[in-house]
FIMIDO-415476 format. One line per field, with one value per atom (N, C-alpha, C): residue in three letters; x, z, y; residue number from 1; atom name. Coordinates in nm, 4 decimals, padded with zeros to 6 digits. Atoms other than C-alpha are relative to their C-alpha. Layout:
# FIMIDO-415476
residu ALA  ... .
east X  ... .
up Z  ... .
north Y  ... .
num NUM  ... .
atome CA  ... .
***
This chain:
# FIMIDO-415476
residu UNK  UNK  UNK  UNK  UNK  UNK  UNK  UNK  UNK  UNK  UNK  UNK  UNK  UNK  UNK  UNK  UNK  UNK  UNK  UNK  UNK  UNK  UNK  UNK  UNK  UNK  UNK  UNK  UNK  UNK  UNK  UNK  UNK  UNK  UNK  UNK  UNK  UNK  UNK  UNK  UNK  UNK  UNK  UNK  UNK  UNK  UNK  UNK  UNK  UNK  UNK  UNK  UNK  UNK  UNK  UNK  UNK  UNK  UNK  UNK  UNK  UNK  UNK  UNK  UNK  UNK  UNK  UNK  UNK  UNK  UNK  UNK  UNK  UNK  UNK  UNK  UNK  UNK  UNK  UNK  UNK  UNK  UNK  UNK  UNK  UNK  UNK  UNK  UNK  UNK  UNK  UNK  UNK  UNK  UNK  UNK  UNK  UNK  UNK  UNK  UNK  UNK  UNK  UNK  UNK  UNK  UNK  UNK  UNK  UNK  UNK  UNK  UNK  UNK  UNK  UNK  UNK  UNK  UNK  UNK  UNK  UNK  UNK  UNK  UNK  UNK  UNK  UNK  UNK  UNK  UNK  UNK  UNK  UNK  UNK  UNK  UNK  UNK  UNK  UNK  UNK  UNK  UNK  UNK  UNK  UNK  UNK  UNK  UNK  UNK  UNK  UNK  UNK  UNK  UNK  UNK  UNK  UNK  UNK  UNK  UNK  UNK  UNK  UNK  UNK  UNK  UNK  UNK  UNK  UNK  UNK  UNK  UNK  UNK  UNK  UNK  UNK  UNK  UNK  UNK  UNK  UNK  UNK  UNK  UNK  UNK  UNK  UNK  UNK  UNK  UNK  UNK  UNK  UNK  UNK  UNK  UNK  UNK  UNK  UNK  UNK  UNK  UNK  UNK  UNK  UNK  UNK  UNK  UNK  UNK  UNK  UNK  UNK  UNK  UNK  UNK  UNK  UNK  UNK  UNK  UNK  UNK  UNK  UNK  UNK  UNK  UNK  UNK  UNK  UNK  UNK  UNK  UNK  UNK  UNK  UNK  UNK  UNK  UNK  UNK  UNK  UNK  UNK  UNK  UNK  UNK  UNK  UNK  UNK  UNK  UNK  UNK  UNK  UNK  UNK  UNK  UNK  UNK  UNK  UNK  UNK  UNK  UNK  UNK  UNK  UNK  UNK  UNK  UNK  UNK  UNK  UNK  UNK  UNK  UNK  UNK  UNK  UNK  UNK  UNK  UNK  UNK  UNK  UNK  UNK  UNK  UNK  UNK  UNK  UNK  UNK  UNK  UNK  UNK  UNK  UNK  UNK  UNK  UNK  UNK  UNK  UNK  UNK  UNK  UNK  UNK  UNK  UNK  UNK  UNK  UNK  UNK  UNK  UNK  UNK  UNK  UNK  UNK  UNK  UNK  UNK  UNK  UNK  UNK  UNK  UNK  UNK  UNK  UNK  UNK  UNK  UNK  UNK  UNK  UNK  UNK  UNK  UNK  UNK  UNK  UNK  UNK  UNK  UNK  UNK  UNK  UNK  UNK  UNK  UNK  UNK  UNK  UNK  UNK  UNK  UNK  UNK  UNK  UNK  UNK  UNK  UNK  UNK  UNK  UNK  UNK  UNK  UNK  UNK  UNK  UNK  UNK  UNK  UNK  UNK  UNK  UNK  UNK  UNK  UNK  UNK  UNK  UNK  UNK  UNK  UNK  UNK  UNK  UNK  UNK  UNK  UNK  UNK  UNK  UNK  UNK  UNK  UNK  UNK  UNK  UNK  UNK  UNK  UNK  UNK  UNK  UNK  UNK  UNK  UNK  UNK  UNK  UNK  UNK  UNK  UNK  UNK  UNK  UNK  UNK  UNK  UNK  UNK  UNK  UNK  UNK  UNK  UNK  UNK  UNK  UNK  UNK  UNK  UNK  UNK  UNK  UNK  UNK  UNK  UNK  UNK  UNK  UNK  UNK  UNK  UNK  UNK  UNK  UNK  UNK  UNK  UNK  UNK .
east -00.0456  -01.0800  00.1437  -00.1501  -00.7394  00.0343  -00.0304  -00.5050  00.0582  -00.0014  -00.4831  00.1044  -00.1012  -00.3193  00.1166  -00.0396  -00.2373  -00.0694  -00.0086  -00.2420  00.0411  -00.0798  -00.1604  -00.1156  00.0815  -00.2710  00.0550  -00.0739  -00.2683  -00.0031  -00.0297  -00.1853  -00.0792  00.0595  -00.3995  -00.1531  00.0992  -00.7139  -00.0810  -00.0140  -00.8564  -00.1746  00.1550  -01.0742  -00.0769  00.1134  -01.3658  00.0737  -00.0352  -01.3175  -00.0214  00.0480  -01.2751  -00.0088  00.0404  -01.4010  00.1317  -00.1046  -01.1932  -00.0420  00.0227  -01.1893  00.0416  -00.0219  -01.2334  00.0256  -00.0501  -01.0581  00.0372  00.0111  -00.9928  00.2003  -00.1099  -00.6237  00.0485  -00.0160  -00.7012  -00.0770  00.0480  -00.8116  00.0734  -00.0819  -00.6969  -00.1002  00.0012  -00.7205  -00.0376  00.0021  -00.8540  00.1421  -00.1517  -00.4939  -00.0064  00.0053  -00.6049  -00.0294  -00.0429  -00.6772  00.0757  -00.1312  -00.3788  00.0969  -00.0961  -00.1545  00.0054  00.0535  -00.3481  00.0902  -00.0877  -00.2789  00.1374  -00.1401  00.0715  00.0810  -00.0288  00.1108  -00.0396  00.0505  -00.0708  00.0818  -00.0800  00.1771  00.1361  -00.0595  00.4488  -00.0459  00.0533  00.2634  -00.0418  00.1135  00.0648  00.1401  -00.0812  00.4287  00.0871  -00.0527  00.6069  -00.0457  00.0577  00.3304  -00.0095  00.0253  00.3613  00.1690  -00.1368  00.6908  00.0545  -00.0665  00.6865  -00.0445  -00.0050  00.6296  -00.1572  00.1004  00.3007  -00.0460  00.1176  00.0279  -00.0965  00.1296  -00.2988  -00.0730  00.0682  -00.4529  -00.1386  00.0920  -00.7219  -00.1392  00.0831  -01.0772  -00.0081  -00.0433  -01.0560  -00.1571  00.1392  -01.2777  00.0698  -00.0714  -01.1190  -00.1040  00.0862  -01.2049  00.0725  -00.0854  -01.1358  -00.0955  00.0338  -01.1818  00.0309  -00.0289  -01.1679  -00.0143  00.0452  -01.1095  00.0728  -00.0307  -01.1497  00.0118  -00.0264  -01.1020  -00.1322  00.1083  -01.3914  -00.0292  00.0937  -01.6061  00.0820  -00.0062  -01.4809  -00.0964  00.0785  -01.8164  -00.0949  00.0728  -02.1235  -00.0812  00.0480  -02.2927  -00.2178  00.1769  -02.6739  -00.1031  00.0791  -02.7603  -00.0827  00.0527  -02.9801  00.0857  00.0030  -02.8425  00.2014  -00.1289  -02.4722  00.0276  00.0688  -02.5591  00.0005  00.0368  -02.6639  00.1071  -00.1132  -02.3143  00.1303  -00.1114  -02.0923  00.0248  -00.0886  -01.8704  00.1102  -00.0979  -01.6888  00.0838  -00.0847  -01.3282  00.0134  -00.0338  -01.3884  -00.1200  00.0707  -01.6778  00.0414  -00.0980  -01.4725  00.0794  -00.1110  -01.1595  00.1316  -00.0847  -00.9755  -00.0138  00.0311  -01.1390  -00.0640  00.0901  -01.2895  -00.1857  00.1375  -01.6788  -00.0363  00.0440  -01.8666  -00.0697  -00.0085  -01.9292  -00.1384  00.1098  -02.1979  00.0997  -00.0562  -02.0325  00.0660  -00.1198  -01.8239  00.1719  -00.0277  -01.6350  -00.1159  00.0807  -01.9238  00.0714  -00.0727  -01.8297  00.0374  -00.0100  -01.8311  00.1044  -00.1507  -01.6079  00.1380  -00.1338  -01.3382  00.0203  -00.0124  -01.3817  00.0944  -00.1097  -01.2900  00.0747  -00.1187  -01.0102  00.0978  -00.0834  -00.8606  00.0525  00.0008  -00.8933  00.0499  -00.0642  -00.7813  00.1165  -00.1409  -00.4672  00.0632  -00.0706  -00.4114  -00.0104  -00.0183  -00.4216  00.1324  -00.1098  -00.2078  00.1614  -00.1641  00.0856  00.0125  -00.0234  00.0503  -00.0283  00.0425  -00.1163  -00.1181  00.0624  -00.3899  -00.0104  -00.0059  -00.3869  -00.1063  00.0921  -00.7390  -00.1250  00.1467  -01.0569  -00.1431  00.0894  -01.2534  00.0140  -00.0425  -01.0999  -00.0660  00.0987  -01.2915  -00.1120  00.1316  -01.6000  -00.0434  00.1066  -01.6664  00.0873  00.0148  -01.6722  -00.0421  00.0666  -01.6885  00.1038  -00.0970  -01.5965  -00.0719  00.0079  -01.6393  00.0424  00.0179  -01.6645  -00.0272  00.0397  -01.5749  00.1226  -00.0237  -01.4440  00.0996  -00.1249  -01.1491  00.0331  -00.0931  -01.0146  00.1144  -00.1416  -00.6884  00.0141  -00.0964  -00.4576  00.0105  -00.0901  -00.2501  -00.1281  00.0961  -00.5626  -00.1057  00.0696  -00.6604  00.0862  -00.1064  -00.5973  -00.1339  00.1094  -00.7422  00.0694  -00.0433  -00.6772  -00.0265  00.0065  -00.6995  00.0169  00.0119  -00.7275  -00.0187  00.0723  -00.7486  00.0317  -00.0018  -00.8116  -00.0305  00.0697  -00.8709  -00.1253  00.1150  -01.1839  -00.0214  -00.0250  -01.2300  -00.1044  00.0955  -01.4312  -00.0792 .
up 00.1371  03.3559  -00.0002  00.0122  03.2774  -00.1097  00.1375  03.0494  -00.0951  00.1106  02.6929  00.0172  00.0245  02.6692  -00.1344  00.1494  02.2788  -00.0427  00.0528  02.0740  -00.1582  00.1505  01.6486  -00.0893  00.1322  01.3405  -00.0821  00.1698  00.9897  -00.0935  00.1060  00.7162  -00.0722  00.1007  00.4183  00.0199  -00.0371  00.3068  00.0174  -00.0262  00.4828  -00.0546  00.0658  00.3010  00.1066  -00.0521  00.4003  -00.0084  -00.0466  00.5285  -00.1301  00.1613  00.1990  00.0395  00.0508  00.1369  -00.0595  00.1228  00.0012  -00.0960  00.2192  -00.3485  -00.0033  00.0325  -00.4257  -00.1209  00.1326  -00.7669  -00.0228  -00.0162  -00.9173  00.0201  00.0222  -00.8486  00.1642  -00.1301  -00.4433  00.0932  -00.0422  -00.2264  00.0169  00.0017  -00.2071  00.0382  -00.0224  -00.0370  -00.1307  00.1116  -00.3002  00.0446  -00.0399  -00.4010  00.0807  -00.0609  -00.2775  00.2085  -00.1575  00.0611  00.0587  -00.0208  00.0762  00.0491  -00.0202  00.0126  00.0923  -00.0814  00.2499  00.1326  -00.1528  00.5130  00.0461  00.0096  00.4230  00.0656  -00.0130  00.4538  00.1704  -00.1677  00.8200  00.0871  -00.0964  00.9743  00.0599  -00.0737  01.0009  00.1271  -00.0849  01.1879  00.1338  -00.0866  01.3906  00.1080  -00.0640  01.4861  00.0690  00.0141  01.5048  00.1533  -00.0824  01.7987  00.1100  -00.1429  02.0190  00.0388  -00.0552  02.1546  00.1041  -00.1438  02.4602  -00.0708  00.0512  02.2115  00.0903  -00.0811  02.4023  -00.0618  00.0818  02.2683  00.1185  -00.1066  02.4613  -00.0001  -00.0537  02.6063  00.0943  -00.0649  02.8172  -00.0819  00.0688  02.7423  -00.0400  00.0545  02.5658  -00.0231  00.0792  02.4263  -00.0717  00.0687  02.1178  -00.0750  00.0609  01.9844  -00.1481  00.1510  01.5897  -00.0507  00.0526  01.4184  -00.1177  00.1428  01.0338  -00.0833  00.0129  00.8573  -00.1696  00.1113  00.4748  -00.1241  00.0518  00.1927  -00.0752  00.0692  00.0526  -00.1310  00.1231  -00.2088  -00.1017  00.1007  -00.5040  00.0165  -00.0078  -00.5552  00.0968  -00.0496  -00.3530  -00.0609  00.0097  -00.3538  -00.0051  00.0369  -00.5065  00.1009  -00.1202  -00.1821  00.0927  -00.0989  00.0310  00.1418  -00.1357  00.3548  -00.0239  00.0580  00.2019  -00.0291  00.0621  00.0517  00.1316  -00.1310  00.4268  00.0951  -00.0779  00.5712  -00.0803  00.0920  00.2911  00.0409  -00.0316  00.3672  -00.1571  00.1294  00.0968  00.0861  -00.0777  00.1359  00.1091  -00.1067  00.3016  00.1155  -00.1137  00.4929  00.1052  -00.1146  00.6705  00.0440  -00.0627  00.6910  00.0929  00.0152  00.6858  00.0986  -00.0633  00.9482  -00.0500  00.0406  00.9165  -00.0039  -00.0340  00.8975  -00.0005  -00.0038  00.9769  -00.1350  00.1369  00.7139  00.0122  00.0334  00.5671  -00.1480  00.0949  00.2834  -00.0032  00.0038  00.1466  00.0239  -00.0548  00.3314  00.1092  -00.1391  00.5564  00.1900  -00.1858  00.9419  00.0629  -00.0530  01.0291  -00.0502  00.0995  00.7291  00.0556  00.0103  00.7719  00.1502  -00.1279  01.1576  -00.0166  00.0161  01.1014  -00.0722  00.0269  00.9036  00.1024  -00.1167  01.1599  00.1189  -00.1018  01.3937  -00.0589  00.0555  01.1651  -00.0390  00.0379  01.0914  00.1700  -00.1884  01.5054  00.0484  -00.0843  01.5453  -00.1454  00.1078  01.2130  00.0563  -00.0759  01.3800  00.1146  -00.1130  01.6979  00.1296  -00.1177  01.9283  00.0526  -00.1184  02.0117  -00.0541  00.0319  02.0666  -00.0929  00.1051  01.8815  00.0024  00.0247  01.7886  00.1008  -00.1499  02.0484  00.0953  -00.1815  02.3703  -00.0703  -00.0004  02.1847  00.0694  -00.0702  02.4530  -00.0299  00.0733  02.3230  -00.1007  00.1408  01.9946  -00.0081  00.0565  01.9217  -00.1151  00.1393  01.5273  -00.0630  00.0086  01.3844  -00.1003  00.1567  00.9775  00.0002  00.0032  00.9055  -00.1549  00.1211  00.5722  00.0206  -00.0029  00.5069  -00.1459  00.1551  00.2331  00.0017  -00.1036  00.4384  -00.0423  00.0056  00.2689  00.1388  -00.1135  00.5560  00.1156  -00.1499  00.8152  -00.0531  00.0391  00.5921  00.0805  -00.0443  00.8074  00.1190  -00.0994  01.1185  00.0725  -00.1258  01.4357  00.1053  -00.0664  01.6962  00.1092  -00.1478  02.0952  00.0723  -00.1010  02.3169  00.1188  -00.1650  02.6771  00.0652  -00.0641  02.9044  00.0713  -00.0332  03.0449  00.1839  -00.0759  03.3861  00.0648  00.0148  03.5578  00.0973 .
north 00.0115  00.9325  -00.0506  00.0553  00.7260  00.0339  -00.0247  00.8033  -00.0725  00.0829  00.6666  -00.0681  00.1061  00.3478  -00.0117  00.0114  00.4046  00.1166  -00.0870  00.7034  00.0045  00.0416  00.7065  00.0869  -00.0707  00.8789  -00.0579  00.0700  00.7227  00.0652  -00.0545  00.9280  -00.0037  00.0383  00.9328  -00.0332  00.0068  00.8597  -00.1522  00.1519  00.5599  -00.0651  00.0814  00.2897  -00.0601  00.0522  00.1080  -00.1525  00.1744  -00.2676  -00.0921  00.0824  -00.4955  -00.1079  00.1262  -00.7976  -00.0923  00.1542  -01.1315  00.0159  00.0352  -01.1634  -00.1151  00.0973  -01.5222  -00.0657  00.0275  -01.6470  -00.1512  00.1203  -01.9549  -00.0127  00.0165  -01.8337  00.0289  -00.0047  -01.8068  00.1195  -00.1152  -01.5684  00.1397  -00.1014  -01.2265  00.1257  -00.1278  -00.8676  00.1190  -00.1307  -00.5768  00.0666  -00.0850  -00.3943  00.1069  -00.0931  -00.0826  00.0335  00.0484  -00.2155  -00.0519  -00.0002  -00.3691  00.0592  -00.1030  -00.0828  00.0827  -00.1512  00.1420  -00.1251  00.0622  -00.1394  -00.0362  -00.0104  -00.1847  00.1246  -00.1384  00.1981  00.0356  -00.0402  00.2199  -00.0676  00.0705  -00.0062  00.0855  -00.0767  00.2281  00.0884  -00.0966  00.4970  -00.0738  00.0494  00.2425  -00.0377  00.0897  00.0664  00.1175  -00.1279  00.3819  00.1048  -00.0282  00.4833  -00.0708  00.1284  00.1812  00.0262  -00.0146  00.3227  -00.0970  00.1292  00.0799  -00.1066  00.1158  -00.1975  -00.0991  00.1101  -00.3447  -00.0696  00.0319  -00.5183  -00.0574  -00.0013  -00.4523  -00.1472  00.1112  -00.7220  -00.0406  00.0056  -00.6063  00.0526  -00.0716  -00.4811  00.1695  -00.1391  -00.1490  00.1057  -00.0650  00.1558  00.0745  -00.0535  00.2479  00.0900  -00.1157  00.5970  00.0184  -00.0277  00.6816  00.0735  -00.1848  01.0138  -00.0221  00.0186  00.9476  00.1262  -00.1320  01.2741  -00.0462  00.0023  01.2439  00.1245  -00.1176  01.4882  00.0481  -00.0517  01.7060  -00.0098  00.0574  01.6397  00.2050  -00.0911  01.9289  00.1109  -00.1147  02.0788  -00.0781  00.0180  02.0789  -00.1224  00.1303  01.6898  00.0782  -00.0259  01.6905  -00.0913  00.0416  01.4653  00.0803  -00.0847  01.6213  -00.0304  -00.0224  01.5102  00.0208  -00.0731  01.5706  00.1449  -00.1427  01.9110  00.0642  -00.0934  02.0132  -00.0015  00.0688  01.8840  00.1201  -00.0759  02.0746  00.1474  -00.1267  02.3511  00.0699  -00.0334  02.5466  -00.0143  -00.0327  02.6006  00.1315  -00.1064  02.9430  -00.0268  00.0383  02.8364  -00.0640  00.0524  02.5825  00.0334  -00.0486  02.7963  -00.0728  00.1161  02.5116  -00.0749  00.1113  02.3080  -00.1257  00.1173  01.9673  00.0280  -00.0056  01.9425  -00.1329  00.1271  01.6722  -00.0641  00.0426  01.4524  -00.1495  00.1399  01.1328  -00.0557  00.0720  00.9197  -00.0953  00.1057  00.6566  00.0148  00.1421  00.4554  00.0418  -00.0230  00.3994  00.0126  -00.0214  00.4730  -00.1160  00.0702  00.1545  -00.1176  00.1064  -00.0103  00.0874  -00.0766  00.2739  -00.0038  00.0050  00.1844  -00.1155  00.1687  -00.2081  00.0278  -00.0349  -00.0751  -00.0300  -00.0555  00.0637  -00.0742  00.1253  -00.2303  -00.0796  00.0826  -00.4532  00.0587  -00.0357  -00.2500  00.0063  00.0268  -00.2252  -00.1195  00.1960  -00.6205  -00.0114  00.0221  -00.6437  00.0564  -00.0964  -00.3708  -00.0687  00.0497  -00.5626  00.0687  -00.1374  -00.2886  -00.0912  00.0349  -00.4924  -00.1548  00.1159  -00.8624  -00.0657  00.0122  -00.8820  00.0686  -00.1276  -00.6505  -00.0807  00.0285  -00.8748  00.0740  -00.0894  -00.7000  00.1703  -00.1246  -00.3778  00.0153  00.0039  -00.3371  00.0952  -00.0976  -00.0013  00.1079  -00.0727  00.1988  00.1027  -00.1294  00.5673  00.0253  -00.0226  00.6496  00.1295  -00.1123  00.9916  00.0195  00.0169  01.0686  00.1599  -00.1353  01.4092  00.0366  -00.0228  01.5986  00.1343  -00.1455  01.8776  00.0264  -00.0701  02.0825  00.0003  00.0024  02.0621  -00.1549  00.1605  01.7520  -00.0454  00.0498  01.7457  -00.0575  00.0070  01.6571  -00.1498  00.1145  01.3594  -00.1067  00.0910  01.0581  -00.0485  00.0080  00.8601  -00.0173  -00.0134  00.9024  -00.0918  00.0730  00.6437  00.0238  00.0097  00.6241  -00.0683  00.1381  00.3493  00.0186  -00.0116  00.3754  -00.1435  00.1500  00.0833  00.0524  00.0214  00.0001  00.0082  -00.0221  00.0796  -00.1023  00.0656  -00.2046  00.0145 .
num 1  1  1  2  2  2  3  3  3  4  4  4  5  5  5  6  6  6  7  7  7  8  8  8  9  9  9  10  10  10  11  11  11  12  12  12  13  13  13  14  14  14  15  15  15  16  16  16  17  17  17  18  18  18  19  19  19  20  20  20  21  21  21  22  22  22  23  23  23  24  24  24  25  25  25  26  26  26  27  27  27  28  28  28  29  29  29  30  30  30  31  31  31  32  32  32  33  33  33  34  34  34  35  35  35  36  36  36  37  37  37  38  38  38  39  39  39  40  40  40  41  41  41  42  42  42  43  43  43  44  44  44  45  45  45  46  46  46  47  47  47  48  48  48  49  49  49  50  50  50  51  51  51  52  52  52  53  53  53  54  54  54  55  55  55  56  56  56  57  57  57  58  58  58  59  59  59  60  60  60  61  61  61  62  62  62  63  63  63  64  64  64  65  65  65  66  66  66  67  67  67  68  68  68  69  69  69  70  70  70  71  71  71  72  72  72  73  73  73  74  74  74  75  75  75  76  76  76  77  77  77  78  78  78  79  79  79  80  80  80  81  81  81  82  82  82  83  83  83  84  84  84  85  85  85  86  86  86  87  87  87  88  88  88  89  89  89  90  90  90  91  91  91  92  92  92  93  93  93  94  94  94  95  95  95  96  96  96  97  97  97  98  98  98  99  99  99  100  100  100  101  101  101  102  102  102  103  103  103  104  104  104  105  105  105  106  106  106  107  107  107  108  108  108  109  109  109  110  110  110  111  111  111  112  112  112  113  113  113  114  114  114  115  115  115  116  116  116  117  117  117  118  118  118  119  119  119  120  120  120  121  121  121  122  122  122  123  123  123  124  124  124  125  125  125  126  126  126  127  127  127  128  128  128  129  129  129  130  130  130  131  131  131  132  132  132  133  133  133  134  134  134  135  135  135  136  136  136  137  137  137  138  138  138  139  139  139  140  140  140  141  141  141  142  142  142  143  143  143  144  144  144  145  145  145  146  146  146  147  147  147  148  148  148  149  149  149  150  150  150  151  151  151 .
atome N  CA  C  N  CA  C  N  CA  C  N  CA  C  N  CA  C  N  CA  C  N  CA  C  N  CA  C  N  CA  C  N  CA  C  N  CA  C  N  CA  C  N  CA  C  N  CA  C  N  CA  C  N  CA  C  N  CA  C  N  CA  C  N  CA  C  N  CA  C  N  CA  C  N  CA  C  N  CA  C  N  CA  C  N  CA  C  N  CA  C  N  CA  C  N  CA  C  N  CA  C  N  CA  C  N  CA  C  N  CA  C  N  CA  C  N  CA  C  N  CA  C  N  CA  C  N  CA  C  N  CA  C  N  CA  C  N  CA  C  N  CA  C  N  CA  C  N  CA  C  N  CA  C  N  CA  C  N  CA  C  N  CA  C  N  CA  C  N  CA  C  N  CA  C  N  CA  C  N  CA  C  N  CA  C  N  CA  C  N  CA  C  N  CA  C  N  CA  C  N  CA  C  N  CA  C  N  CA  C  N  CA  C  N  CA  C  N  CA  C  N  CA  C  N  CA  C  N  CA  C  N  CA  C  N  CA  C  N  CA  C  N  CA  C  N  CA  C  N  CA  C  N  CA  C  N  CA  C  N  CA  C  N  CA  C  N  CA  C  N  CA  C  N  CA  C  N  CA  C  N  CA  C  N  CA  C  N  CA  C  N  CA  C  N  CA  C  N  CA  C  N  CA  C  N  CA  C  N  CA  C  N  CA  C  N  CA  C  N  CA  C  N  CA  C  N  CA  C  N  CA  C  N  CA  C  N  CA  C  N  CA  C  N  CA  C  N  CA  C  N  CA  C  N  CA  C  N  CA  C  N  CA  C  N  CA  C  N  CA  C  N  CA  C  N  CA  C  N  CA  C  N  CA  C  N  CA  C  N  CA  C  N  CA  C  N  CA  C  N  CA  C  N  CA  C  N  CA  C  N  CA  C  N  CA  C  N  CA  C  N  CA  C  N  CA  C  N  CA  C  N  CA  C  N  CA  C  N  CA  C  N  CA  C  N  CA  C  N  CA  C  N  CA  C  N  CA  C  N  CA  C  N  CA  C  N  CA  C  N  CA  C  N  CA  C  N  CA  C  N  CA  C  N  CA  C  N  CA  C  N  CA  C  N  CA  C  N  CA  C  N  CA  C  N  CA  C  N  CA  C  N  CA  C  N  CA  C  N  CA  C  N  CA  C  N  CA  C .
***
C-alpha cells in the first residue's frame, strides 16, 4: 500500500456535474455550478502544499457526504437508507439521491484539473465514490484521495 499522493476536503454541499447552457448569448456554466467550483478551489489549492500537479496514472477515491433529507423520503429504497437525527447520532449514513454518484464524482475531478492537482481526469485508472447523508452541517463536503497506481 503507498501513501496518498493528494489529500483535500471541499466544504459544502457538492453538485452534480452540469451541463453547458447554450444561448444565443454563448455558452455558459449553470451559476450554481459555478460558484460551488469557484468555492472548491481554495481548499483544493490550499491542499497541494508542495504545489504538484499529478501526472501519473492515479486511483482517486471520493467520499461525498451530503445533508439529510428533513423528514423521512416516501422512496422505498430511500426510506430504508434514512436515519433520524438520533438514530444516526450524528454520524453519516449511507445514502441514494440527487446529485447522482457519478455527477458529484466528475465534479470533483473537474474541480482537481481546474486547481491544478491533476494534469487531467484521463490519468484516473480507477474510481471509488461513496454517497452518504448527515444531520451534522459541519461533515457536509467531499473528500478526496489520490494514490498512485502501482504497476
Amino acid at each position: 500500500m503507498t501513501s496518498p499522493l493528494y489529500i483535500a476536503f471541499i466544504p459544502g454541499l457538492t453538485p452534480g456535474k452540469a451541463r453547458p447552457r447554450v444561448t444565443i448569448h454563448g455558452t455558459h456554466m449553470p451559476p450554481r455550478y459555478s460558484q460551488w467550483m469557484s468555492s472548491s478551489m481554495a481548499p483544493l489549492i490550499k491542499a497541494n502544499s508542495r504545489h504538484i500537479t499529478i501526472t501519473c496514472p492515479v486511483h482517486v477515491a471520493i467520499e461525498v457526504i451530503l445533508p439529510a433529507p428533513l423528514r423521512r423520503p416516501r422512496s422505498a429504497a430511500r426510506r430504508g437508507l434514512y436515519r433520524t437525527p438520533s438514530e444516526a447520532d450524528g454520524e453519516p449514513f449511507r445514502w441514494v439521491g440527487k446529485p447522482d454518484i457519478d455527477n458529484a464524482a466528475g465534479s470533483v475531478l473537474d474541480a482537481l484539473v481546474r486547481a491544478g492537482v491533476l494534469a487531467d481526469d484521463t490519468l484516473v485508472s480507477m474510481l471509488s465514490a461513496s454517497l452518504w447523508a448527515t444531520h451534522n452541517p459541519a461533515h457536509v463536503g467531499a473528500t478526496v484521495e489520490i494514490t498512485d497506481i502501482q504497476r
